[in-house]
N, CA, C, O and CB atoms as a CASP TS submission, in Angstrom:
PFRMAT TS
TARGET T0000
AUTHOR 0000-0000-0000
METHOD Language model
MODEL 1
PARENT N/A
ATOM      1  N   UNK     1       0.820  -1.188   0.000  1.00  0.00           N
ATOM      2  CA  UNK     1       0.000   0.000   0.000  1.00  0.00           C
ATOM      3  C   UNK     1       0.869   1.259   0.000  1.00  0.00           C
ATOM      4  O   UNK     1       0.286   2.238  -0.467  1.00  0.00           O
ATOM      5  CB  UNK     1      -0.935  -0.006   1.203  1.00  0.00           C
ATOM      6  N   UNK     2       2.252   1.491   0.454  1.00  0.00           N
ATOM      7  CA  UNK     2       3.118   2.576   0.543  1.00  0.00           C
ATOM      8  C   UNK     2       3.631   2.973  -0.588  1.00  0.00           C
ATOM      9  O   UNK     2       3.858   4.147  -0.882  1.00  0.00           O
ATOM     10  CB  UNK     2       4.069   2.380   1.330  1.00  0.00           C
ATOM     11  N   UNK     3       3.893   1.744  -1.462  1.00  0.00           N
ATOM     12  CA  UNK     3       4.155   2.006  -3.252  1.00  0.00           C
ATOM     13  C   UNK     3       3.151   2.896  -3.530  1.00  0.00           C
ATOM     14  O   UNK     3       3.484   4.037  -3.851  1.00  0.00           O
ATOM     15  CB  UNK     3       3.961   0.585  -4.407  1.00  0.00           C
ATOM     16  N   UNK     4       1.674   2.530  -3.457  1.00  0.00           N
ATOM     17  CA  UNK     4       0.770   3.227  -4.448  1.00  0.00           C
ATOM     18  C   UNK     4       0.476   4.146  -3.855  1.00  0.00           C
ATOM     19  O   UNK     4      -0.459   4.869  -4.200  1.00  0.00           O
ATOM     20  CB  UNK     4      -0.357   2.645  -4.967  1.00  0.00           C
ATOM     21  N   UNK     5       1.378   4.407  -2.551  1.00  0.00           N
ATOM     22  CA  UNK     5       0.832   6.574  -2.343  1.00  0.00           C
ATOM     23  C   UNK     5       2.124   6.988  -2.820  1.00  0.00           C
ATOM     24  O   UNK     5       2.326   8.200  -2.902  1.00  0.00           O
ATOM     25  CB  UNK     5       0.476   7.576  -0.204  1.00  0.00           C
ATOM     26  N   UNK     6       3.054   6.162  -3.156  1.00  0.00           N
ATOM     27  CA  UNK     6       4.187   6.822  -3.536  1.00  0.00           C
ATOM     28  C   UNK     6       3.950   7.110  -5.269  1.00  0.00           C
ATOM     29  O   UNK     6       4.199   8.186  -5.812  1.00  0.00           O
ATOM     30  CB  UNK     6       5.560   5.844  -3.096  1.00  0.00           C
ATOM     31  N   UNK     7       3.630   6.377  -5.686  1.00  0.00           N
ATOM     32  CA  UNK     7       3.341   6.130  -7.226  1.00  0.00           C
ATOM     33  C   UNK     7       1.949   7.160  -7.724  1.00  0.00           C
ATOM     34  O   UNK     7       1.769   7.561  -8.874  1.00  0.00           O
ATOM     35  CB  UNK     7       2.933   4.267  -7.458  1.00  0.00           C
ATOM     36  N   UNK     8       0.808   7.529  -6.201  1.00  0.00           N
ATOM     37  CA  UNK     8      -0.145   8.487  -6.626  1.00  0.00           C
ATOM     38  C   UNK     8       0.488   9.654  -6.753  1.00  0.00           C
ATOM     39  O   UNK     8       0.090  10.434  -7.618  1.00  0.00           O
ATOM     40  CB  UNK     8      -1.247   8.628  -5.796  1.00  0.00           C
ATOM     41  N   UNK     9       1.920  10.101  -5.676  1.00  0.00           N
ATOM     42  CA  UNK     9       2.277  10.983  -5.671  1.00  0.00           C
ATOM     43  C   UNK     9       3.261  11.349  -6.791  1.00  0.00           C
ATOM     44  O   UNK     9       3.745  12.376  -7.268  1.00  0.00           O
ATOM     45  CB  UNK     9       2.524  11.049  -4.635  1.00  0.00           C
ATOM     46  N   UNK    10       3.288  10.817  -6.869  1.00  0.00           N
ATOM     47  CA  UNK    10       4.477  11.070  -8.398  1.00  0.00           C
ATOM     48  C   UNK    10       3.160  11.184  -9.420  1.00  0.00           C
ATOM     49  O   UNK    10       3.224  12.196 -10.118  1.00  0.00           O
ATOM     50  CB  UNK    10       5.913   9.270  -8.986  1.00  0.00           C
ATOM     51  N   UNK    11       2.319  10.594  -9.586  1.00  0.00           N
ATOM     52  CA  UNK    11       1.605  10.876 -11.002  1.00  0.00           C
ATOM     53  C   UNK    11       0.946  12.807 -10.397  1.00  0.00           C
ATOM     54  O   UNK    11       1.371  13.721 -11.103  1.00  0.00           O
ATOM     55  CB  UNK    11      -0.136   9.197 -11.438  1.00  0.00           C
ATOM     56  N   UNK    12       0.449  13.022  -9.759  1.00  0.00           N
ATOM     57  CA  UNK    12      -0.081  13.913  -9.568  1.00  0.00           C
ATOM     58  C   UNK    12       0.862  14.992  -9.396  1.00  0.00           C
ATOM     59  O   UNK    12       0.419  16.139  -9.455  1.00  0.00           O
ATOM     60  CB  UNK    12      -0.862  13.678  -8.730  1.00  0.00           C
ATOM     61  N   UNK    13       2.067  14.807  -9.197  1.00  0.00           N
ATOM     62  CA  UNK    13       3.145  15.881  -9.123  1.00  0.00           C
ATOM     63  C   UNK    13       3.351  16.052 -10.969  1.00  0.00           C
ATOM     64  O   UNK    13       3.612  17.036 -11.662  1.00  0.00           O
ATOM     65  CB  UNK    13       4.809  15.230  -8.060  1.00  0.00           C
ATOM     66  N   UNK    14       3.109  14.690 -11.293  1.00  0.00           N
ATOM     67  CA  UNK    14       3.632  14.943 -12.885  1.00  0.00           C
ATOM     68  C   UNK    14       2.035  15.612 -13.961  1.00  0.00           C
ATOM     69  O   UNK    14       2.129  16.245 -15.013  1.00  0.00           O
ATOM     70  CB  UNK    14       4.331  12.915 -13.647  1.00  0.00           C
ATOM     71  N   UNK    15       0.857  15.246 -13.332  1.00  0.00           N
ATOM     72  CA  UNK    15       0.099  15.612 -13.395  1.00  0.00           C
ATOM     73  C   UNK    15      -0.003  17.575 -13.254  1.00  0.00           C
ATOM     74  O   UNK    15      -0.344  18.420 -14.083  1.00  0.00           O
ATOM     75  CB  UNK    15      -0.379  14.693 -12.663  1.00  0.00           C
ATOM     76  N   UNK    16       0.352  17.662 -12.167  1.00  0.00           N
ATOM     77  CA  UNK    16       0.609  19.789 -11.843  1.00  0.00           C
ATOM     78  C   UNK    16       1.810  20.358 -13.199  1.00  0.00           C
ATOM     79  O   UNK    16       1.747  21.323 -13.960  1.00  0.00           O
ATOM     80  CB  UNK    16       1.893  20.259  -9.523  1.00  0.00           C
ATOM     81  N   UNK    17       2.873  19.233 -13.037  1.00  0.00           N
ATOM     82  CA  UNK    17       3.664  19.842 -13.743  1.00  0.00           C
ATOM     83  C   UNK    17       3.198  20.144 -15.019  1.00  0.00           C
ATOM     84  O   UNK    17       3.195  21.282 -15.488  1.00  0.00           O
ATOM     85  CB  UNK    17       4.694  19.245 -13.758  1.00  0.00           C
ATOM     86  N   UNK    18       2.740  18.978 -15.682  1.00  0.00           N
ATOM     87  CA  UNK    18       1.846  18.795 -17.144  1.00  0.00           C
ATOM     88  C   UNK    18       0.788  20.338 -17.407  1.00  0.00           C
ATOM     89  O   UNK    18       0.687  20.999 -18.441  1.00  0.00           O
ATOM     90  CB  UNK    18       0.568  17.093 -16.916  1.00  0.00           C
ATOM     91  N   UNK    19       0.108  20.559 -16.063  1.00  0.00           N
ATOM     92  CA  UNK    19      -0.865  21.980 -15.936  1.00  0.00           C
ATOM     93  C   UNK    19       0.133  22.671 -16.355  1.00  0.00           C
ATOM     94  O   UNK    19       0.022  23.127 -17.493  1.00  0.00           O
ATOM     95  CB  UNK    19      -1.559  22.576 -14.418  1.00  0.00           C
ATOM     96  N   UNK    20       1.434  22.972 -15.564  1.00  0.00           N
ATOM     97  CA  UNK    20       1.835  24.700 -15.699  1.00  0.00           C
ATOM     98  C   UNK    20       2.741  24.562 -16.828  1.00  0.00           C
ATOM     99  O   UNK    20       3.304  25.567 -17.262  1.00  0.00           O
ATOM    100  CB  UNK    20       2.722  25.564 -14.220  1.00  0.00           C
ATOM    101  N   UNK    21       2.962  23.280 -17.409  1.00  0.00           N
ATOM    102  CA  UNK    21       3.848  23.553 -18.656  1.00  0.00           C
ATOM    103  C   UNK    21       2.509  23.825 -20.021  1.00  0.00           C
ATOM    104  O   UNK    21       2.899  24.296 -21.089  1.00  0.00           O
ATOM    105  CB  UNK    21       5.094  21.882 -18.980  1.00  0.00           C
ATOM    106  N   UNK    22       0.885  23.461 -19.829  1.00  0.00           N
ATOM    107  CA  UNK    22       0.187  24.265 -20.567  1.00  0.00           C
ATOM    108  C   UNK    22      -0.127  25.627 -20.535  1.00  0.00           C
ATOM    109  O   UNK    22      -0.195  26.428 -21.467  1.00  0.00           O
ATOM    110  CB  UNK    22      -0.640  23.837 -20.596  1.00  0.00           C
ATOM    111  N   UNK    23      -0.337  25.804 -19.167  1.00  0.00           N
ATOM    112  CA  UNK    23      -0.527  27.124 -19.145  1.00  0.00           C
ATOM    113  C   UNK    23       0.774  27.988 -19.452  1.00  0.00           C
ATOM    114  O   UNK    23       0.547  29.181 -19.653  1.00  0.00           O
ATOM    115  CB  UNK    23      -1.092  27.424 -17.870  1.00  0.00           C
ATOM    116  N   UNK    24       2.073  27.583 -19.519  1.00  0.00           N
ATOM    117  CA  UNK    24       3.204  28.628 -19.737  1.00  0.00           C
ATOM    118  C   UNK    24       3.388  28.343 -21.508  1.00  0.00           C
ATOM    119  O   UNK    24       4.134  29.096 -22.135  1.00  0.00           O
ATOM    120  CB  UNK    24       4.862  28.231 -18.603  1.00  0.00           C
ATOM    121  N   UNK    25       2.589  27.116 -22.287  1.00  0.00           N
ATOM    122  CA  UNK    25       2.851  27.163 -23.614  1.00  0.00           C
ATOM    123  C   UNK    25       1.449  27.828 -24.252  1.00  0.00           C
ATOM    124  O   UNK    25       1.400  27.961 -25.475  1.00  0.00           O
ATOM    125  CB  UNK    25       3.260  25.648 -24.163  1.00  0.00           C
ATOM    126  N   UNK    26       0.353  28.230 -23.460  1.00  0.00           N
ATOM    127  CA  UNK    26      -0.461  29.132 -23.583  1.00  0.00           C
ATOM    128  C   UNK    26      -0.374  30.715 -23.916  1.00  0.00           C
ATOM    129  O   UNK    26      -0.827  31.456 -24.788  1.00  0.00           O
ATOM    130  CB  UNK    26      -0.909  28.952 -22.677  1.00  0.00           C
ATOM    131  N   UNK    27       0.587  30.869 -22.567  1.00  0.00           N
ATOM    132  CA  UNK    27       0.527  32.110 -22.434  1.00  0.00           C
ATOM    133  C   UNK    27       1.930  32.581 -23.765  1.00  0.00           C
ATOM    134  O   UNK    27       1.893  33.615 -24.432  1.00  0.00           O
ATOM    135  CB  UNK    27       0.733  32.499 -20.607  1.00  0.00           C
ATOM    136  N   UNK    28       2.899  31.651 -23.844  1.00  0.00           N
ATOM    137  CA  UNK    28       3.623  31.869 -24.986  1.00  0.00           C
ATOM    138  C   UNK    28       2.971  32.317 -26.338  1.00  0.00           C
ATOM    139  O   UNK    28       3.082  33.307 -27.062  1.00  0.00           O
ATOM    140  CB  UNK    28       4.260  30.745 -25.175  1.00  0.00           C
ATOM    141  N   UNK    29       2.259  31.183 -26.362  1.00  0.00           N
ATOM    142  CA  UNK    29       1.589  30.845 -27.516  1.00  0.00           C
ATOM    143  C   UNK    29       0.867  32.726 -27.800  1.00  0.00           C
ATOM    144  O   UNK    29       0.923  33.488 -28.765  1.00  0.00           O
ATOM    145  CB  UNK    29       0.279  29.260 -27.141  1.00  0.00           C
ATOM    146  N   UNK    30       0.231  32.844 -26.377  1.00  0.00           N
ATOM    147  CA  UNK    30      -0.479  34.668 -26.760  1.00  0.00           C
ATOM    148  C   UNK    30       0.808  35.766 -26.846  1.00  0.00           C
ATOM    149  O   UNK    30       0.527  36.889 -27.265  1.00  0.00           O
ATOM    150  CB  UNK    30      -1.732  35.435 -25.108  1.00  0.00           C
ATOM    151  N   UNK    31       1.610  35.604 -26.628  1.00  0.00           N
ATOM    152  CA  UNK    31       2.699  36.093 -26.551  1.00  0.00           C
ATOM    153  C   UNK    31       3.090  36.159 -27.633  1.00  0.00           C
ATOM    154  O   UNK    31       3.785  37.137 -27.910  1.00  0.00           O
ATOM    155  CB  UNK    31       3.418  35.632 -25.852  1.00  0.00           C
ATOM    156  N   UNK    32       2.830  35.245 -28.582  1.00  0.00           N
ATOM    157  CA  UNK    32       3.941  35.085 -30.314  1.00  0.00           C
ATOM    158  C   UNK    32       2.647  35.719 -30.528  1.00  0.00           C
ATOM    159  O   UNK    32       2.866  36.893 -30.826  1.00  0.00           O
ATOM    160  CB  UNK    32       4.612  33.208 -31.471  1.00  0.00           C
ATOM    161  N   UNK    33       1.212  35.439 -30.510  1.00  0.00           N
ATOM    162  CA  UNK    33       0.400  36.114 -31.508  1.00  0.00           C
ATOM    163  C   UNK    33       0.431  37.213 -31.087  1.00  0.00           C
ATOM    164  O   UNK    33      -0.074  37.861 -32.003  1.00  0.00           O
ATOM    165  CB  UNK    33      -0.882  35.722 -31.771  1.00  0.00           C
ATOM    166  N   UNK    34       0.693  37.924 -30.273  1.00  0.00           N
ATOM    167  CA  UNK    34       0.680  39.778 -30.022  1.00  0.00           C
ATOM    168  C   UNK    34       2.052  40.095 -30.602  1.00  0.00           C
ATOM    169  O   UNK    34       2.201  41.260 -30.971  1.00  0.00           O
ATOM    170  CB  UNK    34       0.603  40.463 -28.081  1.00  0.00           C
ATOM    171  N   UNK    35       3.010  39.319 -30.735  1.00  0.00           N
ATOM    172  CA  UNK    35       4.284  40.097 -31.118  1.00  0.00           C
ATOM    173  C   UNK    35       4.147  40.177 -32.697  1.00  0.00           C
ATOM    174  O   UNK    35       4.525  41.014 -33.517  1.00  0.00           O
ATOM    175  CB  UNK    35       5.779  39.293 -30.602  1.00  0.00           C
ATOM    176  N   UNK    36       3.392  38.861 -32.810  1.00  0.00           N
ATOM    177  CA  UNK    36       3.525  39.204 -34.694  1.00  0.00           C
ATOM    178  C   UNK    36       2.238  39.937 -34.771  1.00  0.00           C
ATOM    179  O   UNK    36       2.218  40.087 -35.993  1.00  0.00           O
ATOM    180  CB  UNK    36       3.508  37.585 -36.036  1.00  0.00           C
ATOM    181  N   UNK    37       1.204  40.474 -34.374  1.00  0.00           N
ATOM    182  CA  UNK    37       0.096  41.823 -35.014  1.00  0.00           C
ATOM    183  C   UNK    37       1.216  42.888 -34.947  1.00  0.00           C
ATOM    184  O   UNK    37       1.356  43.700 -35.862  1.00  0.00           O
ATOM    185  CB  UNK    37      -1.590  42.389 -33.847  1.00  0.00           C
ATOM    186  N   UNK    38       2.210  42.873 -33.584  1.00  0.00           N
ATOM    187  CA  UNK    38       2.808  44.322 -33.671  1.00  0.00           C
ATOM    188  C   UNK    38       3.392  44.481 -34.890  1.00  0.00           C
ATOM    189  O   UNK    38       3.119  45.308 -35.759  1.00  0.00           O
ATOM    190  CB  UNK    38       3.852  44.665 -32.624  1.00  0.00           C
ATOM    191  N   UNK    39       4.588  43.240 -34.884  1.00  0.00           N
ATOM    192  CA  UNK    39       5.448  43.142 -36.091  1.00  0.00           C
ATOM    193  C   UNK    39       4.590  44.029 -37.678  1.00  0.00           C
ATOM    194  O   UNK    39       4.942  45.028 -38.305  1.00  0.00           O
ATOM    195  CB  UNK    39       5.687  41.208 -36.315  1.00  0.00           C
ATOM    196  N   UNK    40       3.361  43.069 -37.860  1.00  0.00           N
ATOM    197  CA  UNK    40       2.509  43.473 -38.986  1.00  0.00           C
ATOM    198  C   UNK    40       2.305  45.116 -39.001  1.00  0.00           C
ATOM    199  O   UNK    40       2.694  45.849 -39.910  1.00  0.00           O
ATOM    200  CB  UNK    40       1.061  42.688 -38.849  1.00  0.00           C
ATOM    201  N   UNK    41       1.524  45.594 -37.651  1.00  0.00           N
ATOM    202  CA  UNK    41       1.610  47.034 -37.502  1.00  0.00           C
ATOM    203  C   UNK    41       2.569  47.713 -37.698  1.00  0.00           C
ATOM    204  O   UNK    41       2.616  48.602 -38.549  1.00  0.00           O
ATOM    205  CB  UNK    41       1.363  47.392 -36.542  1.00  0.00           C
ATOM    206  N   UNK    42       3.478  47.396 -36.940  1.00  0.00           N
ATOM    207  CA  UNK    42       4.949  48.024 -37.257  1.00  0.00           C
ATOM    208  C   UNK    42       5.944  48.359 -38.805  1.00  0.00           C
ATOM    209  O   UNK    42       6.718  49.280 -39.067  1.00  0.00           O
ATOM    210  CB  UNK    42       5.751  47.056 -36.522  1.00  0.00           C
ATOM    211  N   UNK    43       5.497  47.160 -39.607  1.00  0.00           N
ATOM    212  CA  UNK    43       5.891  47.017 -40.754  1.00  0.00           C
ATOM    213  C   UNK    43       5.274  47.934 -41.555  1.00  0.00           C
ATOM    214  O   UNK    43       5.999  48.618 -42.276  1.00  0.00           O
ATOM    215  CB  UNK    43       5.770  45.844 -41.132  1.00  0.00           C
ATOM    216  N   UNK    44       3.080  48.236 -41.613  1.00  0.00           N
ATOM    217  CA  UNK    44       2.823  49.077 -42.412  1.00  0.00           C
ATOM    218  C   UNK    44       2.888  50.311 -41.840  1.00  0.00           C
ATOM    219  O   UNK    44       2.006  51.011 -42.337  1.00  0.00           O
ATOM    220  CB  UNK    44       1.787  48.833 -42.957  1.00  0.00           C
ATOM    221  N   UNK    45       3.532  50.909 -41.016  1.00  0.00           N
ATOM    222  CA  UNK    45       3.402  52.012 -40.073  1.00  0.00           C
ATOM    223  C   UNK    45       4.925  52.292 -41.201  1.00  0.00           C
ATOM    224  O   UNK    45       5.047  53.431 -41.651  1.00  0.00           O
ATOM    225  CB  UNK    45       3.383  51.735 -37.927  1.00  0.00           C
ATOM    226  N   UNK    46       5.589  51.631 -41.440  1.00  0.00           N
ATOM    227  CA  UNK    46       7.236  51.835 -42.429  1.00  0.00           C
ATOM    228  C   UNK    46       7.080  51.895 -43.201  1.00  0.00           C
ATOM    229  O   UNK    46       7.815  52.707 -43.762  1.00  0.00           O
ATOM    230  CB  UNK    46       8.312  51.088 -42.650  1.00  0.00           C
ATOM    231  N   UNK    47       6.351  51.401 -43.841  1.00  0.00           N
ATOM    232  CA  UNK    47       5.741  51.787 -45.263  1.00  0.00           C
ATOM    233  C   UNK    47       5.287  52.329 -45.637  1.00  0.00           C
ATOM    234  O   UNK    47       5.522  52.423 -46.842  1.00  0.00           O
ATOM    235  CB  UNK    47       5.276  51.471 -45.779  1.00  0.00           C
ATOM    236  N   UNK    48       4.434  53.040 -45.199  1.00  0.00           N
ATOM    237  CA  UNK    48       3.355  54.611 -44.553  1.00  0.00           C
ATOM    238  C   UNK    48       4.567  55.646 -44.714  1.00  0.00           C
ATOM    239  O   UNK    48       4.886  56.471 -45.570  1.00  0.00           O
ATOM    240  CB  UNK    48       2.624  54.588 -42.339  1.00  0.00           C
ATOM    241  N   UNK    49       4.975  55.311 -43.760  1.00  0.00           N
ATOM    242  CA  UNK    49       6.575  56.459 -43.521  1.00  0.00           C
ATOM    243  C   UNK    49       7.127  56.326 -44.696  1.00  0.00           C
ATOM    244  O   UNK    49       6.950  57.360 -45.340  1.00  0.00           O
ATOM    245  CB  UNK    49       7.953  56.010 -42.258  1.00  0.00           C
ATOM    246  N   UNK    50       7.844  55.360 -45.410  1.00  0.00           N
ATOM    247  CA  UNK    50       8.509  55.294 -46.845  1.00  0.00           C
ATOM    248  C   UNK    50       8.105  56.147 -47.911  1.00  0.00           C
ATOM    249  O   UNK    50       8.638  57.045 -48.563  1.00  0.00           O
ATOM    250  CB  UNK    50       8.351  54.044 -47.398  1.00  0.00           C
ATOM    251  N   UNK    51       6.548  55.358 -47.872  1.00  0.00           N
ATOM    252  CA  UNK    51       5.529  56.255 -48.942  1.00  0.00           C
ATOM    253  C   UNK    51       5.636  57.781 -48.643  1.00  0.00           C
ATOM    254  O   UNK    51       6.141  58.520 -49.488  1.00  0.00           O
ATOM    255  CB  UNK    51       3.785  55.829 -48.749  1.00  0.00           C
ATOM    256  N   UNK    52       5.142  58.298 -47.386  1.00  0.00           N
ATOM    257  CA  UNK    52       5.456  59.655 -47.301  1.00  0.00           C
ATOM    258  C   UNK    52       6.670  59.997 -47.547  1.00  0.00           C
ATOM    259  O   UNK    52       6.484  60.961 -48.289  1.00  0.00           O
ATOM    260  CB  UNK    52       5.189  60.136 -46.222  1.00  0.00           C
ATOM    261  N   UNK    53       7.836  59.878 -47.439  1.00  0.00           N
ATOM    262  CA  UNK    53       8.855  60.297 -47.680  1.00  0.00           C
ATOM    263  C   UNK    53       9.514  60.494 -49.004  1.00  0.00           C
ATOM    264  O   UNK    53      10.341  61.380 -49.222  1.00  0.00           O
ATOM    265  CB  UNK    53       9.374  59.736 -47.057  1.00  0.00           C
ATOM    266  N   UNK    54       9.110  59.638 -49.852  1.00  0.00           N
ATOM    267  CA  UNK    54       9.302  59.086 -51.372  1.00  0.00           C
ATOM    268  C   UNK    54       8.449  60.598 -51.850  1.00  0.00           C
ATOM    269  O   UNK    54       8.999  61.510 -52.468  1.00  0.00           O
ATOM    270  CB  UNK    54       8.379  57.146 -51.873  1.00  0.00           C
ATOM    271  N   UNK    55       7.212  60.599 -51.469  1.00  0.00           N
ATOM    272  CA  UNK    55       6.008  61.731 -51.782  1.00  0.00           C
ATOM    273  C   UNK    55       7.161  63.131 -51.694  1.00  0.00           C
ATOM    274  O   UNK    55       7.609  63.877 -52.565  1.00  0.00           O
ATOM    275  CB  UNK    55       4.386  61.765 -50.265  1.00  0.00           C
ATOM    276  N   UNK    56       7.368  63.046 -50.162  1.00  0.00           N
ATOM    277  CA  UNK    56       7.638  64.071 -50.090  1.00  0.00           C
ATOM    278  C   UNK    56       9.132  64.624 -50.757  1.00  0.00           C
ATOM    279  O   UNK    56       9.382  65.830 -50.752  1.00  0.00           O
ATOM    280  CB  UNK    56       7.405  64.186 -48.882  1.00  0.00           C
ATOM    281  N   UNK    57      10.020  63.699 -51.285  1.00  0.00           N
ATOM    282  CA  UNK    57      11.105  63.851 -52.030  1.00  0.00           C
ATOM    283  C   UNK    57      10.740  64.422 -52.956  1.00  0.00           C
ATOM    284  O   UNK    57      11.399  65.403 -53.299  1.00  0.00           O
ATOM    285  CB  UNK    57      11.754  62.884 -52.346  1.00  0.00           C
ATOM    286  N   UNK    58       9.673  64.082 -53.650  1.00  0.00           N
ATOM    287  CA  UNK    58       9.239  64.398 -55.261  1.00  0.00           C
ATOM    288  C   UNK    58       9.179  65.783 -55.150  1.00  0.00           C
ATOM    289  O   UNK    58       9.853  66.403 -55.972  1.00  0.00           O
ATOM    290  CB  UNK    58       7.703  63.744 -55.898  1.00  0.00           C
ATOM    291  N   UNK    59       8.572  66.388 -54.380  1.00  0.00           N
ATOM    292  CA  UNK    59       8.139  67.626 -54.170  1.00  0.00           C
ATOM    293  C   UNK    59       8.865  68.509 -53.683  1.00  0.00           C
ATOM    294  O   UNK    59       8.296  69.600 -53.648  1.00  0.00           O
ATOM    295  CB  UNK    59       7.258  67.639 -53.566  1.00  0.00           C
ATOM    296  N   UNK    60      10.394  68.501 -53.095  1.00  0.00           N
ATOM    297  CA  UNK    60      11.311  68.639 -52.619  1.00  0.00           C
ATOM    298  C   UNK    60      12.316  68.714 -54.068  1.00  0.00           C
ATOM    299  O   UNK    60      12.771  69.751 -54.550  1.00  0.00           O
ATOM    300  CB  UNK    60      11.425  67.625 -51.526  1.00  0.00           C
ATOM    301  N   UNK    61      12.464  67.649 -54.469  1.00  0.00           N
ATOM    302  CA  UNK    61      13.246  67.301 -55.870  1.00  0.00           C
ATOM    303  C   UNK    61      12.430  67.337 -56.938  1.00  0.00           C
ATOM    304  O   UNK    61      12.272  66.204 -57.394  1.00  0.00           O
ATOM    305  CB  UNK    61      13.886  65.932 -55.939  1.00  0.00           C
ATOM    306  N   UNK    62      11.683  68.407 -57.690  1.00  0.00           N
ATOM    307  CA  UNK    62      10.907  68.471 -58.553  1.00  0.00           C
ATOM    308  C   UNK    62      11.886  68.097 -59.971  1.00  0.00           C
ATOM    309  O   UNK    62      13.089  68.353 -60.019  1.00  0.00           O
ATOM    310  CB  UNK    62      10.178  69.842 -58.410  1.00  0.00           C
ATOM    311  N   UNK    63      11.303  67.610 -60.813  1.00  0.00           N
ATOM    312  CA  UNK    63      11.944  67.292 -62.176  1.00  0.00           C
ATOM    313  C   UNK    63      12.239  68.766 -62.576  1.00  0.00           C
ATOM    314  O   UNK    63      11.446  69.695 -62.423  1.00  0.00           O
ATOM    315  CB  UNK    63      10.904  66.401 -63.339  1.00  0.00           C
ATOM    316  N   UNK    64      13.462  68.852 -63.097  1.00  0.00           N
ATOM    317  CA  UNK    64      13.874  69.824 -63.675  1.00  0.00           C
ATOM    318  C   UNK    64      13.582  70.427 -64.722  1.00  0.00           C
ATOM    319  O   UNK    64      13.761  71.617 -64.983  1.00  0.00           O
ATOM    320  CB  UNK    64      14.656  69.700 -63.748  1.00  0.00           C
ATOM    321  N   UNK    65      12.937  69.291 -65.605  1.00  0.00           N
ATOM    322  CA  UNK    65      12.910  69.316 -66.842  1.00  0.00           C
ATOM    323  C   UNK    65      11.037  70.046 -67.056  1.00  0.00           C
ATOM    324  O   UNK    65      10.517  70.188 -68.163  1.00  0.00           O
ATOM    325  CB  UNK    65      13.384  67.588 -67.446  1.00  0.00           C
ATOM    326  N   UNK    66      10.228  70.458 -65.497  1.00  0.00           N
ATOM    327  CA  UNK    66       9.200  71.182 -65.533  1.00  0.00           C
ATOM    328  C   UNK    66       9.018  72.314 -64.684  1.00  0.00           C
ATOM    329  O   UNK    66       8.002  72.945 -64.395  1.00  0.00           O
ATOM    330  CB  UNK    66       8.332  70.469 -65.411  1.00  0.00           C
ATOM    331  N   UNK    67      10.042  72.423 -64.391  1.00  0.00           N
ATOM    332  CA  UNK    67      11.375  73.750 -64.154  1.00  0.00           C
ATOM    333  C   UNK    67      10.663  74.954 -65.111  1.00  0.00           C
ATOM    334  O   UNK    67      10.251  74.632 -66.225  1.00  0.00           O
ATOM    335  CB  UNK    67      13.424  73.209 -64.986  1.00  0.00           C
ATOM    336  N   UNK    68      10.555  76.132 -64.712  1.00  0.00           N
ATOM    337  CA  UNK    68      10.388  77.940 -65.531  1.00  0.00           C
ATOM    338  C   UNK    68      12.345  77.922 -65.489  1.00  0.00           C
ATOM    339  O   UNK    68      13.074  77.727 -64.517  1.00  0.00           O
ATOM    340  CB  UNK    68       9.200  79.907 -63.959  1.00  0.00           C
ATOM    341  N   UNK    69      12.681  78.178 -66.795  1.00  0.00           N
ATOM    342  CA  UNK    69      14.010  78.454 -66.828  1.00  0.00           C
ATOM    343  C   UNK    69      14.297  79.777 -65.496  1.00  0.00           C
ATOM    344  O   UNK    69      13.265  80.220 -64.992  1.00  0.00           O
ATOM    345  CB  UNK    69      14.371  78.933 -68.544  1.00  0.00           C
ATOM    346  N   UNK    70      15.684  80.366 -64.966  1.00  0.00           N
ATOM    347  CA  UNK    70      15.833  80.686 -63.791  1.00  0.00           C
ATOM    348  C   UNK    70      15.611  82.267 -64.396  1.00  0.00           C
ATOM    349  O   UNK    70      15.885  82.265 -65.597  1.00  0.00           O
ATOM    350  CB  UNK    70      17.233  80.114 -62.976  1.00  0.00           C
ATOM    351  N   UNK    71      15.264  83.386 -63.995  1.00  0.00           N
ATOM    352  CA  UNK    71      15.180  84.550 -64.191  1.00  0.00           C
ATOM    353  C   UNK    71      16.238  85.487 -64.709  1.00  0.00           C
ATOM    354  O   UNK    71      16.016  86.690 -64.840  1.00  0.00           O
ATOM    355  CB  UNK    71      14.806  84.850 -63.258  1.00  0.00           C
ATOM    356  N   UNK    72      17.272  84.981 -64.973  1.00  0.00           N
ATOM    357  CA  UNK    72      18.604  85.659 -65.512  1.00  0.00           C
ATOM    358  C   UNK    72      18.253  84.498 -67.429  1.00  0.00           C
ATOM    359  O   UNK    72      18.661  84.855 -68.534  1.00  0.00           O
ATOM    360  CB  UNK    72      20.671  85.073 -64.020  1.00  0.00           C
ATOM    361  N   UNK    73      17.855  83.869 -67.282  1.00  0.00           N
ATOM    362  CA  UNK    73      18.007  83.608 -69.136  1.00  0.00           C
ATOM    363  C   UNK    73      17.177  84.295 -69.674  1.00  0.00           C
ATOM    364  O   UNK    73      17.078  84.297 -70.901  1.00  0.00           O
ATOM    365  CB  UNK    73      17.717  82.144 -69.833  1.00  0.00           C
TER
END
């Protein structure tokens, strides 16, 4: 009879352990899916920025070639 409280106790210790190694591959698990929405956010938030910047080059660096020649020709 001392085996099988020894043998309940080991399953039920392996039993808790089994719990908190789900709940810590749970909470991982929410952990990767919030890091990759940021990632996603983060990425078109750079591209946003790119685009504006590209925009705003153009307009900054106008083609020359629709240029008013300079006031001395």
């Amino acid at each position: 009879m001392m085996e099988m409280s020894a043998l309940e106790q080991r399953l039920t210790e392996l039993e808790m352990r089994m719990a908190f190694q789900e709940q810590a591959l749970m909470e991982m698990s929410d952990a990767l899916a919030a890091s990759r929405m940021e990632a996603t956010r983060n990425a078109e938030l750079l591209r946003r920025a790119l685009d504006d910047m590209k925009q705003s080059r153009g307009e900054f660096f106008a083609d020359p070639d629709n240029e008013p020649p300079p006031p001395h020709y």
